[in-house]
KELOVO-51522 format. One record per residue: residue in three letters; z, y, x of N, C-alpha, C, O in turn. Coordinates in steps of 0.1 Angstrom, whole numbers, plus 5000, padded with zeros to 4 digits. Layout:
residues N
{node Ala,{Z,Y,X},{Z,Y,X},{Z,Y,X},{Z,Y,X}}
...
***
This chain:
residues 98
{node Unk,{1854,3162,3031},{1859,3156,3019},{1849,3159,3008},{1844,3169,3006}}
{node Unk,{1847,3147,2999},{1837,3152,2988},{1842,3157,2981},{1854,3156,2979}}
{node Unk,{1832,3165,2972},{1839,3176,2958},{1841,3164,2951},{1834,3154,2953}}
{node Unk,{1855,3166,2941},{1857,3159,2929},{1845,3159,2918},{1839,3170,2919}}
{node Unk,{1841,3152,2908},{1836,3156,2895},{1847,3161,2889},{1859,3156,2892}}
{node Unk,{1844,3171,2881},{1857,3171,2869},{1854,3166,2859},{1863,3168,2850}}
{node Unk,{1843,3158,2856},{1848,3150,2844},{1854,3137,2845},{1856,3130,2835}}
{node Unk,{1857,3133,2859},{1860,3124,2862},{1877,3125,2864},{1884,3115,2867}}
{node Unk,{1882,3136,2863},{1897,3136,2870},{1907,3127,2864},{1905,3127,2852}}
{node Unk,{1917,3119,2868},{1921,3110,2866},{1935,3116,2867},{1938,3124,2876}}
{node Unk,{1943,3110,2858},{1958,3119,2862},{1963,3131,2869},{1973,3132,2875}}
{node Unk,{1956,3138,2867},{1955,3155,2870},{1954,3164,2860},{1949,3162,2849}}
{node Unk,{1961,3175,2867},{1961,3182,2852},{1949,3190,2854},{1943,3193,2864}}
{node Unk,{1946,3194,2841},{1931,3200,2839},{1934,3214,2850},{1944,3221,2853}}
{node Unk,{1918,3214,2853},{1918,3228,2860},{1907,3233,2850},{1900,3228,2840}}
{node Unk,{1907,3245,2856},{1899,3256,2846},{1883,3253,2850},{1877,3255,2860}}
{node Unk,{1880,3248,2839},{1863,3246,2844},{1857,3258,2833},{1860,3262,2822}}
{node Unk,{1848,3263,2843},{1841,3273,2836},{1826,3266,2827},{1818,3258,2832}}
{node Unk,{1825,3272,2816},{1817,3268,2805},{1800,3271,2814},{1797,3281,2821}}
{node Unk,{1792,3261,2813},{1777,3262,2823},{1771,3269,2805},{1774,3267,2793}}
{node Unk,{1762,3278,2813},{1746,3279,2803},{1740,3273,2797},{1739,3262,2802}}
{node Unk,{1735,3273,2789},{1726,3263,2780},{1717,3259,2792},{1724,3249,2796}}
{node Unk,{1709,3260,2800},{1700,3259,2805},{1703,3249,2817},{1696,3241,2823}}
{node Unk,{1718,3251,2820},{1722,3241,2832},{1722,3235,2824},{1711,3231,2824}}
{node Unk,{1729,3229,2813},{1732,3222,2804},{1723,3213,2805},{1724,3202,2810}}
{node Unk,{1711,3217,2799},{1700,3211,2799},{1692,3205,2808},{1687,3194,2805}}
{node Unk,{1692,3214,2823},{1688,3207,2833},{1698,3195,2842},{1694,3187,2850}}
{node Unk,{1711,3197,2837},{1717,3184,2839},{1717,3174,2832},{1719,3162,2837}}
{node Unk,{1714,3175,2817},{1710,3161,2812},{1697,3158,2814},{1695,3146,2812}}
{node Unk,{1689,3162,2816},{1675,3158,2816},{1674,3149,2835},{1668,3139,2837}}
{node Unk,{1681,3161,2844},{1683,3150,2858},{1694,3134,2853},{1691,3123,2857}}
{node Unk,{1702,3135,2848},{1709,3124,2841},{1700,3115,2836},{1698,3105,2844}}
{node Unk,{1692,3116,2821},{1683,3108,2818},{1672,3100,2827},{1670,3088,2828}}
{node Unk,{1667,3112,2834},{1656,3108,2846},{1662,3096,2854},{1656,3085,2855}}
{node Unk,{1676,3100,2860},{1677,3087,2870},{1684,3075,2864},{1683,3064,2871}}
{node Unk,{1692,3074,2848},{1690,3064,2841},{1676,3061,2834},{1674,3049,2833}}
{node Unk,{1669,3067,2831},{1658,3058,2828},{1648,3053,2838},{1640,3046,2833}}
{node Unk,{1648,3056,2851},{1641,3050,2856},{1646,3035,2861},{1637,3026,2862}}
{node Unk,{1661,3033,2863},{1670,3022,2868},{1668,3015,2855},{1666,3003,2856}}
{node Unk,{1670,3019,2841},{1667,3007,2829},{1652,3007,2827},{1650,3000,2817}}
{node Unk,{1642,3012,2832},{1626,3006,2827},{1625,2995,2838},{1617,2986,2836}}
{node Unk,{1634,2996,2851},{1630,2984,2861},{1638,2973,2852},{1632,2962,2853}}
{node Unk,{1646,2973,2846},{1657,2960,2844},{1651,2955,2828},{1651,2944,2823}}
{node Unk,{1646,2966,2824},{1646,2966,2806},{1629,2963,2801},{1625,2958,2790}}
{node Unk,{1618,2969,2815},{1608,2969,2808},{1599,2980,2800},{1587,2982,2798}}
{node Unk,{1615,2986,2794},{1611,3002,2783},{1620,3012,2787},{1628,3011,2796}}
{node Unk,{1616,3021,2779},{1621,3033,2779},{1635,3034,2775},{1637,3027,2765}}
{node Unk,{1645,3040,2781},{1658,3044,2774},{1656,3048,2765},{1658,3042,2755}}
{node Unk,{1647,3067,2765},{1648,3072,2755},{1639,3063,2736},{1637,3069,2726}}
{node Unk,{1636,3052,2738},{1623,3043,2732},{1636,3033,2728},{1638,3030,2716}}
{node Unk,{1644,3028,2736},{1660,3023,2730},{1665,3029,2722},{1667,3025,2711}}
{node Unk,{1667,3042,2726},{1682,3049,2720},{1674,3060,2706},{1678,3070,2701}}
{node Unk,{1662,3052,2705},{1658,3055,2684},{1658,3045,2683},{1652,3042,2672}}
{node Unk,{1662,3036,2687},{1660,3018,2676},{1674,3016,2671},{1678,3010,2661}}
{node Unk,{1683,3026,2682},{1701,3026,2676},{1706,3037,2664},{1708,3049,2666}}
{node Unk,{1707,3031,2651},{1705,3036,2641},{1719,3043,2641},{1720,3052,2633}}
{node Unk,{1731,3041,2648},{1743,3050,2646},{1744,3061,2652},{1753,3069,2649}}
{node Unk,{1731,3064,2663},{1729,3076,2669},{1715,3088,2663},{1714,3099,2668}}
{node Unk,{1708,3083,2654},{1702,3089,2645},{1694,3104,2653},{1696,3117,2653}}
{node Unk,{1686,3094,2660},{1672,3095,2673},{1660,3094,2668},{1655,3083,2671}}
{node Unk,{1653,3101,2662},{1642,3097,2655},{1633,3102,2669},{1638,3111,2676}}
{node Unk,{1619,3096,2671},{1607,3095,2675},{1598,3103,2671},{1594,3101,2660}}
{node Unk,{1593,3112,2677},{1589,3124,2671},{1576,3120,2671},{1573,3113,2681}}
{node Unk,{1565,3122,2660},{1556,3113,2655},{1546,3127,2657},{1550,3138,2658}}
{node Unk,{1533,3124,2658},{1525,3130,2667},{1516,3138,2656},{1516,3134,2644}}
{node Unk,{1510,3148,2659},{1505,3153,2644},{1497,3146,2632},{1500,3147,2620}}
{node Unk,{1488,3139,2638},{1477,3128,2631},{1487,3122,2625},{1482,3120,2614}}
{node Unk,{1499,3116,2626},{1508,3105,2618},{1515,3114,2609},{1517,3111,2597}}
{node Unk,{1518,3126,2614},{1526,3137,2606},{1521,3134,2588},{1525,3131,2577}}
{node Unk,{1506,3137,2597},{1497,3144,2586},{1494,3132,2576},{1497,3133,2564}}
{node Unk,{1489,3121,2581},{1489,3105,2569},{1501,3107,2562},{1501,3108,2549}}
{node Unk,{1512,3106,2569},{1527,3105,2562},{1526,3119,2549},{1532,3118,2538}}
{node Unk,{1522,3124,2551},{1524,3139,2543},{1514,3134,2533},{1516,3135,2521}}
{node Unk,{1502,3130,2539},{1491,3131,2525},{1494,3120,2516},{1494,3121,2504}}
{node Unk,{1497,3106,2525},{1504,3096,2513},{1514,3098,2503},{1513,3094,2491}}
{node Unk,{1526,3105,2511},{1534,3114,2496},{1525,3122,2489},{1527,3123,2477}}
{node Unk,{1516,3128,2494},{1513,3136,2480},{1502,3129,2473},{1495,3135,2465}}
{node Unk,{1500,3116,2476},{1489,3109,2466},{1500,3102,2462},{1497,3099,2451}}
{node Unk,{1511,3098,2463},{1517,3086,2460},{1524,3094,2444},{1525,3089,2433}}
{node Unk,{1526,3110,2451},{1533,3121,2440},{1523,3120,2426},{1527,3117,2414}}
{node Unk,{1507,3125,2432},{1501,3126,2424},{1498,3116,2415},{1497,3118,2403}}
{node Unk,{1497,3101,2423},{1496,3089,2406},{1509,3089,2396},{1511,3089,2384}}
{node Unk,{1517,3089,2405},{1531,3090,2394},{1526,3104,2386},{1521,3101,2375}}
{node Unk,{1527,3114,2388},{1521,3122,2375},{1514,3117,2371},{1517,3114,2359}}
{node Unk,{1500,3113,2375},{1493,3110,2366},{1496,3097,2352},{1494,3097,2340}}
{node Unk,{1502,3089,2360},{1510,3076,2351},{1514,3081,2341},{1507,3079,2330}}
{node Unk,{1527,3089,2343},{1533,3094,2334},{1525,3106,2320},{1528,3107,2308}}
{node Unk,{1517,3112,2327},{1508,3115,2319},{1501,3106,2309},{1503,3106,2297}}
{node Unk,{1495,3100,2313},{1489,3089,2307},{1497,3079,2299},{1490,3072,2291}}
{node Unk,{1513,3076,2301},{1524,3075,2293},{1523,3084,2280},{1516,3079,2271}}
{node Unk,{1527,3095,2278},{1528,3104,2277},{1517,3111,2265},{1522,3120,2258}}
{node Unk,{1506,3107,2264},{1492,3114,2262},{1494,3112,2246},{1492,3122,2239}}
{node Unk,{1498,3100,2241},{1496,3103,2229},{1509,3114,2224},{1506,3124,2217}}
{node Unk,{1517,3113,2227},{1528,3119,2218},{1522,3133,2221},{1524,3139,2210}}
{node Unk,{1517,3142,2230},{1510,3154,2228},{1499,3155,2223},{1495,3167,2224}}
{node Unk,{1491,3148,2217},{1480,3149,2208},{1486,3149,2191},{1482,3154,2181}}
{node Unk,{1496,3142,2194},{1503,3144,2183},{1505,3160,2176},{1502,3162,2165}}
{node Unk,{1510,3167,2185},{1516,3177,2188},{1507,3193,2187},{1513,3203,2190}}
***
């Protein structure tokens, strides 16, 4: 007879499932992923995990690689720096005033 899943029990009363380890945890979702993403890149073309950041209600970001890190970081701080400077230059005479 095969084992039941228990997350599957259907009209049964709960039995006592014991709490797994972080580590099973982990190694069951990761075998989970594996054999769905291989069955959706044959049907889909792409990646599940490459889907499931384009779905903005599950809030999946794409972890961006250091080189992109780093552009993204230096453009805020030039983008930071003209706005000071603007404003400075706004600004310039009323402290000469002063």
């Amino acid at each position: 007879m095969a084992k039941e899943n228990p997350f599957f029990i259907a009209g049964k009363q709960e039995q006592n499932i014991k709490p797994l380890k972080a580590t099973e945890v982990k190694d069951i979702a990761r075998a989970l992923y594996n054999k769905i993403d291989a069955t959706f890149q044959k049907v889909c073309n792409t990646s599940f995990g490459e889907t499931l950041t384009k779905l903005p209600e599950l809030q999946i970001q794409k972890k961006k690689s250091p080189t992109e890190a780093k552009r993204e970081r230096r453009a805020m701080y030039r983008n930071y720096k003209q706005k000071v400077e603007d404003e400075w230059e706004k600004t310039s005479l009323l402290r000469q005033l002063f």
